[in-house]
C-alpha positions, 0 to 999 in steps of 0.5 A: 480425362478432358484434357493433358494440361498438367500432370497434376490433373492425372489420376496415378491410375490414369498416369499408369492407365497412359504408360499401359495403354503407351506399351500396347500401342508401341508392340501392336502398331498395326493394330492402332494404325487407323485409329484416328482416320480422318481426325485433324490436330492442330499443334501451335507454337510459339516455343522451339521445337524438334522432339515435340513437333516431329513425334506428334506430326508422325503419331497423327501420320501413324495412326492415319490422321493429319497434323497441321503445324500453326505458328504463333508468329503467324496468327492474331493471337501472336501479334495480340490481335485476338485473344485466346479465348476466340482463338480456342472457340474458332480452332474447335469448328474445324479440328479434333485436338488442340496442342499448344507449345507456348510459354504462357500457361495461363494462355494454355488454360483459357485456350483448354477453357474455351476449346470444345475439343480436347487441349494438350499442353505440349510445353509451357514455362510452367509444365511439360506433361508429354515430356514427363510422360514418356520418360515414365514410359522409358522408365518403365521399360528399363527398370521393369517399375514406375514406383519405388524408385529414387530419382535425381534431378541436378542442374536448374530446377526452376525449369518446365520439366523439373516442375512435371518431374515433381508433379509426376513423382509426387503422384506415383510414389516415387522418391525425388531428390533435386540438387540446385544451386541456392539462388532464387532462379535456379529454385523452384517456384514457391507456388510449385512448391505449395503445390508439390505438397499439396498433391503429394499429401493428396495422393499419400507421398513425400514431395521432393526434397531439394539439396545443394549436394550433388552427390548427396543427391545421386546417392543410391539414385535409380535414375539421374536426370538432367536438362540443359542449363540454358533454356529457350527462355534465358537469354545468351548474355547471361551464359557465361555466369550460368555456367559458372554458377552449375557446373558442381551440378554437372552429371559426370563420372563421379557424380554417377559412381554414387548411384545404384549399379543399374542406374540410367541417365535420362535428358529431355534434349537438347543437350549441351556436352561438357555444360550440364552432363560430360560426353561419357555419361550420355554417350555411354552404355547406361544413357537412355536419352535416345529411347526416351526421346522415341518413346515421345512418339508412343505416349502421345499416340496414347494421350490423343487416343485417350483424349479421343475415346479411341 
C-alpha cells in the first residue's frame, strides 16, 4: 500500500487490516502518540473543508508530527503555473506525505505518479476513500460486522462518496442498493459502473444495484446513507430545480419505517435539514452521523501510519 488514491486499489484484507489497525490505535492512543515525531503532511486544497482539514490536522497533532495546510488558490499549480508533476516532485524533497482535496482526479494521479512519498486522496469528484473508510469504522462498531450487510444509498448518486460506497461494498461483500432519480446527473457514471462490475466480479461480489424506488431500496437496510443534494460542485441557480427533482429521495420516517429494527443513519456532512434527511432522522437515537465524523480522525491515523510503515 504505496498510496490512498481509491478504495479500489485496496485489497479486502487491507480495507479490513485499515479498520483493525483504526480500532486499536482509537482504544490505545497513548501507545501511538509519538508515532510520527518529526514526519511533516502536507494537506492541499482546493476543495471546501471542515471534517477532512480538521481530523487530519489533529491525527498529525496526535501522533506528534505537523501538518501544513496548502491552498491551491496560492500556489502555481492553482493559478496554472506549473504543472502537477513539478509540484509532486518538489513537495516530495521536504515532507513525508502528500494529501490532496482537489476536484480533479486525474490531477491526484499524476500528483501519486510523480511523488516519491506517499499520496492520500482526501476527495476528488471522483472518490472519497477516507470518508468511506471511516464510515466502515463506525459501521464496524455499531453493528459488530463490516460484511453481510444491506446497505441504502437515497438521494444524488452521481456523486465522490457514492462512487467510494460502491467501490467499498463491491470489495467487502456487501449488499448496495441506491435509489436516484432517472436522470442522467443524478446517475452514476457509466466508467463507474464498468468499474463497480468489474471489482466486484474480481473479488466474487454483486455490484450495486440501482432503483428509483426509495422504499424498495430501505427495505430490510442495515444501513441507510445519504449525502447532501447540493454539493461544492453544483452551482446555486440550479437549487431550486434540485430540490424538486430529490425530495421522494428524502430519508424520513417513513422511508426508515422499511429498515431493519436495528438500522442506522449515516451522513458524510455537511447536511442540510429538511433537504436530503428530516430533522428526526439525523437528530434521533439511530443517527450516527456524529461518530462517523470522529471516527474521520481514527482512520486517517491508521492510513498515515500504514502509508508510513509505522
Amino acid at each position: 500500500m504505496k498510496n490512498l488514491i481509491s478504495i479500489s486499489d485496496l485489497s479486502p484484507k487491507d480495507f479490513q487490516a485499515l479498520i483493525k489497525n483504526a480500532i486499536e490505535i482509537k482504544n490505545r492512543k497513548s501507545m501511538y502518540a509519538r508515532s510520527l515525531f518529526e514526519k511533516s503532511l502536507i494537506m492541499i486544497f482546493q476543495a471546501p473543508s471542515l471534517r477532512t482539514r480538521v481530523s487530519f490536522e489533529v491525527a498529525m497533532t496526535q501522533l506528534h508530527g505537523d501538518a501544513i495546510n496548502y491552498y491551491a488558490e496560492n500556489s502555481p499549480w492553482g493559478l496554472g503555473k506549473e504543472s502537477m508533476e513539478d509540484v509532486a516532485k518538489t513537495l516530495s524533497q521536504y515532507c513525508d506525505v502528500i494529501a490532496a482535496r482537489i476536484y480533479s482526479h486525474s490531477e491526484i494521479k499524476k500528483l501519486a505518479k510523480n511523488a516519491s512519498i506517499p499520496v492520500i486522496n482526501m476527495m476528488t469528484n471522483e472518490g472519497h476513500p477516507c470518508q468511506i473508510l471511516g464510515d466502515f469504522l463506525t459501521i464496524k462498531e455499531k453493528l459488530g460486522k463490516i460484511k453481510g450487510l444491506k446497505i441504502a444509498y437515497l438521494g444524488d448518486a452521481e456523486n465522490n462518496v457514492t462512487y467510494s460506497l460502491m467501490r467499498a461494498c463491491a470489495l467487502t461483500g456487501n449488499t448496495l442498493t441506491i435509489a436516484c432519480p432517472k436522470q442522467k446527473e443524478y446517475y452514476p457514471k457509466d466508467k463507474v459502473m464498468k468499474e463497480i462490475k468489474k471489482l466486484a466480479k474480481k473479488h466474487k461480489n454483486k455490484p450495486a444495484t440501482i432503483t428509483t424506488n426509495p422504499l424498495l431500496a430501505a427495505k430490510n437496510a442495515d444501513v441507510i446513507y445519504t449525502d447532501s443534494w447540493m454539493s461544492y460542485r453544483i452551482p446555486q441557480e440550479e437549487k431550486d430545480r434540485r430540490l424538486k427533482d430529490l425530495k421522494p429521495f428524502q430519508v424520513n420516517r417513513k422511508v426508515f419505517s422499511k429498515t431493519k429494527k436495528s438500522a442506522i443513519f449515516m451522513h458524510c456532512l455537511p447536511a442540510m435539514r429538511g433537504h436530503e434527511v428530516t430533522t428526526e432522522i439525523i437528530d434521533g437515537k439511530r443517527s450516527v452521523v456524529f461518530p462517523q465524523a470522529q471516527n474521520r480522525l481514527h482512520i486517517q491515523k491508521a492510513i498515515l501510519l500504514r502509508l508510513l510503515g509505522k
